[in-house]
N, C-alpha and C positions, 0 to 999 in steps of 0.2 A: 504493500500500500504506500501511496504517496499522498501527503499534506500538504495542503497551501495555503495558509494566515493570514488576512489584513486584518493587523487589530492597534489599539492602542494601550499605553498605562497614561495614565492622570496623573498629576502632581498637584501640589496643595496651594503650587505656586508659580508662577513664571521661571520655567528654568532653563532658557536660551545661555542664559551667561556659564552655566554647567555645559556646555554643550562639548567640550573637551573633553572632560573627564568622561561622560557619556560615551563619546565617541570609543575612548579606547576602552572603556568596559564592555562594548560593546564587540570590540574588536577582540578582545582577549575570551569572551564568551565561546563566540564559534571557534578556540580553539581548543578551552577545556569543559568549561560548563554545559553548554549545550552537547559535548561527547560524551559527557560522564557517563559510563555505563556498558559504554559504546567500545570493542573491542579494537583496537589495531586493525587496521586495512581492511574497517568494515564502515568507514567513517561516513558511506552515503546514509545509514540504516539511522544515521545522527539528526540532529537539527542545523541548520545555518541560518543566520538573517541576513537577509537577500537584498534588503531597502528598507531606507528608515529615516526618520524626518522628523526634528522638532519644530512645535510652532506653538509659542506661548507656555502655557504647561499642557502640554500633549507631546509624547513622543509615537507617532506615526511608524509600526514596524509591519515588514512582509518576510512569514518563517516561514523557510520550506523545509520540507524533515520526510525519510522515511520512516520505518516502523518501529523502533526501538527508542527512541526522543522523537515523541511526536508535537507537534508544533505547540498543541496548547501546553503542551508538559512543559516544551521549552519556556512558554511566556510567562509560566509559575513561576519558574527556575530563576527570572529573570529579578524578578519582585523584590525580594530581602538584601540582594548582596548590592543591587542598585540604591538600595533605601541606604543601609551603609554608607555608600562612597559618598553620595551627595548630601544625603543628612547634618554630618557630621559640619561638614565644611560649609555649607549653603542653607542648612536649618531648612531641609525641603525635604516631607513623604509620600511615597506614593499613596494617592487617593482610591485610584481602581483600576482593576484590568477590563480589556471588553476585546470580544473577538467582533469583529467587525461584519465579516463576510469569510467562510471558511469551504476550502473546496476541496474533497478527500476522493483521491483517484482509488476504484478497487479493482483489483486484475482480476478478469472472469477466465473461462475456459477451463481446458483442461490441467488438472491439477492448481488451478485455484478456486475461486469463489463463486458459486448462486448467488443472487440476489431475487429474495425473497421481495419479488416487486411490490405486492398488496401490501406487507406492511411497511414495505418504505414510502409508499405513497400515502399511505394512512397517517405517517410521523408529522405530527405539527411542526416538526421543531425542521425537516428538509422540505428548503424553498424549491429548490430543481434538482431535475435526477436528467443526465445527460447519458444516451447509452453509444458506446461506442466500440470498435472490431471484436478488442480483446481488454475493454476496463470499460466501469459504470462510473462517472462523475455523479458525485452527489455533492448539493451546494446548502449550507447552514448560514445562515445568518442572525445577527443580535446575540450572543449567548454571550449573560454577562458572569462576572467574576465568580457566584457562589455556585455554579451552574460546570464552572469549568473542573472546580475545586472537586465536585462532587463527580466527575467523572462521568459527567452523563454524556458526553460526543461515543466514549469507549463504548459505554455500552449500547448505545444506540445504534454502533455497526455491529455491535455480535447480534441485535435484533434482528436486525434486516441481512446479514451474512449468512450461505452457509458454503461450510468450506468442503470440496472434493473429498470423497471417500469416510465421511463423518456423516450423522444421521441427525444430528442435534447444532444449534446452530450456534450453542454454548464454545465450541470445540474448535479454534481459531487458532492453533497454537502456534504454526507459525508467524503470525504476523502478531501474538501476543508482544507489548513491547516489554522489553526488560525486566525492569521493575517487574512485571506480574508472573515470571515466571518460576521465581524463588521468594521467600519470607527474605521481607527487607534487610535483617539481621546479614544475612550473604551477601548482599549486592552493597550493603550503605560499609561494611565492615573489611577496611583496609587491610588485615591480618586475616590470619586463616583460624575462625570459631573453631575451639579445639583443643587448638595450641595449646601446650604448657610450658609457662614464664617464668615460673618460681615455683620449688622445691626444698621441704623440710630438709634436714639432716636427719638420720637412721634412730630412733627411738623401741626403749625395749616396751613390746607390749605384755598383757599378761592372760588376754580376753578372747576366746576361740569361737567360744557357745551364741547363741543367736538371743539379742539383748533384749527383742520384746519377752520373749520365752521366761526370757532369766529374771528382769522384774516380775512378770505376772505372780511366777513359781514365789516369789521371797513377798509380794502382798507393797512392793512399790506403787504397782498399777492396775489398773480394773477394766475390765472393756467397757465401755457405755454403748447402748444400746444403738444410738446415731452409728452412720459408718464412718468411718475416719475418727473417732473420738475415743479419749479414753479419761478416766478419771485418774488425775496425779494423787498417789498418797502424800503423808508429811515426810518420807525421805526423798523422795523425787524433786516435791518441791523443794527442800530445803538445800539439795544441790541446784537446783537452776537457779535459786535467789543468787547462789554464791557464785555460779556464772553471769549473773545481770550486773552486782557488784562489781566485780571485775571486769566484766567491758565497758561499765561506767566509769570508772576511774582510770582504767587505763586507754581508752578512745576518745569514750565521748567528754568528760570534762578536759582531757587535755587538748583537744582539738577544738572547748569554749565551744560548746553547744548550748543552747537554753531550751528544756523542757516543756512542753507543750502538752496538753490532752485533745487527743482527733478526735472528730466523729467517727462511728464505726459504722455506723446504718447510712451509705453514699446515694443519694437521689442518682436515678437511669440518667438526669442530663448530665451531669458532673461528668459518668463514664465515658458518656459518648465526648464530651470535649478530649477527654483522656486519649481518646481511638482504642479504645481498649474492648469496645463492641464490634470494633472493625476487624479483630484477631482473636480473641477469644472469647467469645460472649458463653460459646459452652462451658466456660470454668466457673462461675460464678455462682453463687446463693443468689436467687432473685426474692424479694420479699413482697406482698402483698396487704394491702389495711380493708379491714371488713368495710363494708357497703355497710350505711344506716339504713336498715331493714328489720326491726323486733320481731316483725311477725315472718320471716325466713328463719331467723335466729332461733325463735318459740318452736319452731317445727322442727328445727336443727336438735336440739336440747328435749322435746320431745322423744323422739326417735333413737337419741342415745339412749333416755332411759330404759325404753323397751327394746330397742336389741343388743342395748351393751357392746355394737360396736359403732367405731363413726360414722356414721353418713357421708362420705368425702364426697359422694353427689351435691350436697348442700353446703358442706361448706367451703367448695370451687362458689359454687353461685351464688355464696357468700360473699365472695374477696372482689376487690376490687385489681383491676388489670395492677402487674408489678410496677411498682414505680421507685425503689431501690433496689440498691443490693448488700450483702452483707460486704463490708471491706476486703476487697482481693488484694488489693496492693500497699494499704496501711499510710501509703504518701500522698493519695486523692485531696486529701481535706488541704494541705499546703498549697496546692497549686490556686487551688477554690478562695483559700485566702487572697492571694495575689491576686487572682483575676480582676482585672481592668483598674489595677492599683499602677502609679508613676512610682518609679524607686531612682534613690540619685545613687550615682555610682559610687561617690564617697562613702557611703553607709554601708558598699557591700565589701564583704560576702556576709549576706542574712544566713542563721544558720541555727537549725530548730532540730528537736526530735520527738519523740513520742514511745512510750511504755507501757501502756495503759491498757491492754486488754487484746484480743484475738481477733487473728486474720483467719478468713475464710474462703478457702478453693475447692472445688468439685473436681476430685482426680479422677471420674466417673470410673475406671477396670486399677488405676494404681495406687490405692490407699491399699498399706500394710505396713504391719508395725507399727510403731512409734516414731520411725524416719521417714515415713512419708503418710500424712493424714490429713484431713480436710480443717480442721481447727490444731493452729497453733500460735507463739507468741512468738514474738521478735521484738529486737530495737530495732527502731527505725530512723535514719539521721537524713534530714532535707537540706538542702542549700540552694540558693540563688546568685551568683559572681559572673564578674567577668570570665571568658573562656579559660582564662589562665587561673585564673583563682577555682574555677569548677572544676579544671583536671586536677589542679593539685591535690585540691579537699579530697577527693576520691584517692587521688592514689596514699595521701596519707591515712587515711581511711584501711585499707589496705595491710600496708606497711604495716601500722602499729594492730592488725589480728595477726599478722604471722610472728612478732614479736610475743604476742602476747601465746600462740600455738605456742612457739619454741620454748617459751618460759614453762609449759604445762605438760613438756616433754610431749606432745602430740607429731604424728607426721602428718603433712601435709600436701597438699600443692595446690595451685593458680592459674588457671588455664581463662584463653579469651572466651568468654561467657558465645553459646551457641543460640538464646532463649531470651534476649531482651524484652523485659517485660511490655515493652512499649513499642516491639514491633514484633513479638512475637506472633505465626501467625498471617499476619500481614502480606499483601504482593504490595500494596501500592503505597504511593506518596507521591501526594501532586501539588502539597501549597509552598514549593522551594524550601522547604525546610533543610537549616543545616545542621548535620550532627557531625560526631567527633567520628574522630580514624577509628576509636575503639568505643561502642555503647558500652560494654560490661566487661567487667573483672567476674571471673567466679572461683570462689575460694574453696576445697574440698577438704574435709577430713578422712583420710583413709579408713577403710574398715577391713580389716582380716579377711580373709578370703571370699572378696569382693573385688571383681576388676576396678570398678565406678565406685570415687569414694560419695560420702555424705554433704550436701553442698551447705557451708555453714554463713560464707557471707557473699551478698551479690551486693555489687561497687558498678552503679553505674551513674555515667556523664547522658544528659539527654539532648545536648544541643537546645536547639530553638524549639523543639517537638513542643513541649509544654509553654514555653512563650511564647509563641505564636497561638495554641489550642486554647488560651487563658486569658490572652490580651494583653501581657502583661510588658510594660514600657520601661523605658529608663530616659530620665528627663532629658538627657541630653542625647536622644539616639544613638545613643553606642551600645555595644552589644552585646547580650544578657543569657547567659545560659543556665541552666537545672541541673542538680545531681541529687541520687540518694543513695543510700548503702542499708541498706537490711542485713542485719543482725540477728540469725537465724537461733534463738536460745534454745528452741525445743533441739536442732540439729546438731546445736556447740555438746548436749547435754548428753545425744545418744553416740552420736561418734567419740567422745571420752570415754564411756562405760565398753563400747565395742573394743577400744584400744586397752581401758586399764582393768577393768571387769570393776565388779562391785565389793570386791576385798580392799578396806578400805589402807591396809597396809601399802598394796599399791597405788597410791595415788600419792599424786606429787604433793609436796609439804605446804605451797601455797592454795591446794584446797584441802589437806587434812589440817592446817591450822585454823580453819574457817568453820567446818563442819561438826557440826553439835550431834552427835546422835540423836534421832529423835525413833516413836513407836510405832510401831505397826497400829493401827485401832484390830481391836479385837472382837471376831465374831467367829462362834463355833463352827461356822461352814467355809468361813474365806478366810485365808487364801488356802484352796485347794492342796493340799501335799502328794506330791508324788511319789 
């Protein structure tokens, strides 16, 4: 497929006297920007700007692009790093994008595409449909900025496409451009997801046996009925405090964090700013508030008494459609604060945490054990700085858990995280967002004969993903990045006990100095003995 753009961006001001700097941004564009993605001596499958004109505050551009950086992709792309260059110096932002007039060639015949004419004639949104030897011109006009954002050109040619030898007209994969063909994590991530960066030194461990088993057996933990859940007894808990302790003192206040309480019940619009219903909406708790209705209710309550079981027919037609969720990612509420807040640069890096209570994931087939289960606890540390100050935070973030591993005799290692929370998931990203050469760190505790150890901290930089999804400014237009790091306590807790076991003679002397014995609670049936 071939693209062809007449569109403009807006500015908020007259920017002829920018017209240099323009120029060569724009000139440096068609050589990496508008390629990105784009392999070596494939560079037609890219975008180029062809013509382009400023007049007043309008810059007047014409992108031609094959299928890989497709023209409107390009004009996204074009948005934030232009607002940058000219911002700064000329105190001028982009007001809006608009495609103008857009005319997308598709190759018919053999071994490419049908064109499903009814419903391309039926699309409000194609002014003319040109048919010719061996391609269909299709011509779009007006489609403004939230329109482009939202990817609706894309999919309005898989509507009307069908591709040779596929039966469904979903199934485009050739001409799928880049971006869609892999979870963003691969294509935005300059390292190879995987990798491992850094590596414990050789510690003795003492723990073979399988750790859910080994609590259950000694009356640590109890199943609860929920899946993924368990009830902590008072020794369970009383080692995790002594790990919250310790990554508080030794991360989060030496790193001057201030304490926070999140919300944990996050309203469905929150996420969707997040794009976090754009990659994984099946992981989540959705929650529901009853409908005021007594007399459903009365029949609801009824009906239990006489057959003593639920009704789940009445009470669905009870609940009102979901409109949150339970907290999947614990850092939601931080961004929600920020949104469409001005922050001056001199005050940053802003830097917050939170401890307060449980995060919630639907592993729908992988909840087992204790290392991996749908409610668990973590610290969680936010930040907002300039791009230098938001890698640093993270990578000291980092630093000081394998300081803190080494000091607790644990082995470990650090690998580039494969699973960004914020784009896990994901093929696409169209509103030019910039993210860093690496989104995540991921930190693992080894487990005894376990290839894949236990992931105890995820350290990620977010770029502009959440500044831009939030709104959130810097008075002087410069330029403001996210990071968080999660602090996996349930995970610090089980990969310890998998390395030193539960004899508490093994365990290093900075948690047997800490560690109170405390009792079992006693009931003549539990805990089970074997």
């Amino acid at each position: 497929m071939r693209f062809l753009l007449n569109g403009t961006i807006t500015f908020s001001k007259n920017v002829e006297e920018a017209e240099q700097e323009i120029a060569k941004f724009l000139d440096d564009a068609n050589k990496e920007l508008l390629l990105r993605g784009v392999k070596e001596g494939d560079e037609e499958t890219g975008a180029r700007i062809t013509q382009w004109d400023i007049k007043d505050n309008v810059l007047y551009l014409q992108i031609r692009s094959g299928h890989k950086v497709r023209s409107h992709d390009a004009l996204l792309r074009l948005k934030n790093p232009l607002t940058q260059i000219i911002g700064k110096k000329y105190h001028i932002g982009v007001r809006s994008l608009h495609v103008d007039n857009y005319e997308i060639t598709i190759p018919t015949g053999e071994g490419e595409y049908d064109i499903d004419f009814s419903a391309a004639e039926s699309a409000a949104q194609i002014s003319d449909i040109k048919i010719g030897n061996k391609n269909v011109i299709i011509t779009i006009d007006n489609i403004d900025e939230s329109d482009i954002k939202k990817q609706s050109t894309n999919r309005l040619i898989k509507h009307i496409t069908i591709k040779h030898g596929n039966k469904t007209k979903d199934n485009v994969d050739n001409e799928i451009p880049m971006s869609e063909k892999q979870d963003l994590t691969f294509t935005m991530t300059k390292s190879t997801p995987g990798e491992i960066i850094a590596e414990s030194p050789e510690f003795e461990t003492y723990f073979e046996e399988d750790v859910t088993e080994k609590a259950i057996e000694l009356g640590w933990i109890k199943k609860f009925p929920g899946r993924g859940q368990w009830f902590y007894g008072p020794q369970m808990t009383a080692l995790q405090r002594i790990f919250e302790d310790i990554l508080i003192e030794n991360i989060v206040n030496r790193l001057e964090f201030d304490e926070c309480l999140f919300p944990k019940l996050i309203p469905v619009p929150v996420m969707d700013k997040m794009r976090y219903l754009d990659g994984l909406p099946e992981g989540m708790y959705y929650c529901s508030a009853p409908k005021r209705d007594p007399e459903l209710f009365n029949k609801f309550k009824q009906e239990l008494a006489i057959t003593r079981e639920v009704p789940m027919n009445l009470l669905k037609e009870g609940l009102k459609d979901p409109n949150y969720v339970l907290s999947a990612a614990q850092c939601e509420p931080f961004y929600e604060f920020l949104s469409h807040e001005v922050l001056d640069e001199k005050d940053l890096p802003m830097k917050l945490y939170d401890k307060s209570g449980w995060t919630y994931r639907w592993e729908s087939g992988g909840a087992k054990g204790i290392d991996r289960v749908h409610e668990f606890q973590r610290i969680e540390l936010v930040w907002v700085g300039t791009p230098e100050q938001t890698n640093a935070i993270r990578d000291n973030t980092l630093e000081l858990s394998h300081e803190i591993a080494n000091e607790l005799e644990l082995e470990w290692y650090t690998e580039i995280g494969d699973d960004p929370f914020y784009l896990e998931g994901r093929k696409v990203e169209s509103r030019g967002i910039e993210f860093p050469d690496i989104p995540k760190y991921e930190m693992r505790l080894k487990v005894p004969g376990r290839e894949k150890g236990v992931a105890i901290v995820s350290a990620n930089v977010h770029g502009t993903h959440f500044v831009e999804g939030f709104s959130i400014r810097e008075a002087h237009q410069h330029k403001i990045w996210t990071g968080c790091t999660g602090l996996g306590l349930t995970r610090w807790l089980f990969g310890f006990l998998a390395q030193k076991g539960f004899n508490k003679e093994n365990w290093p002397k900075l948690i047997q100095e800490r560690y109170n014995t405390t009792k079992t609670p006693k009931m003549i049936t539990w805990p089970t003995k074997s």
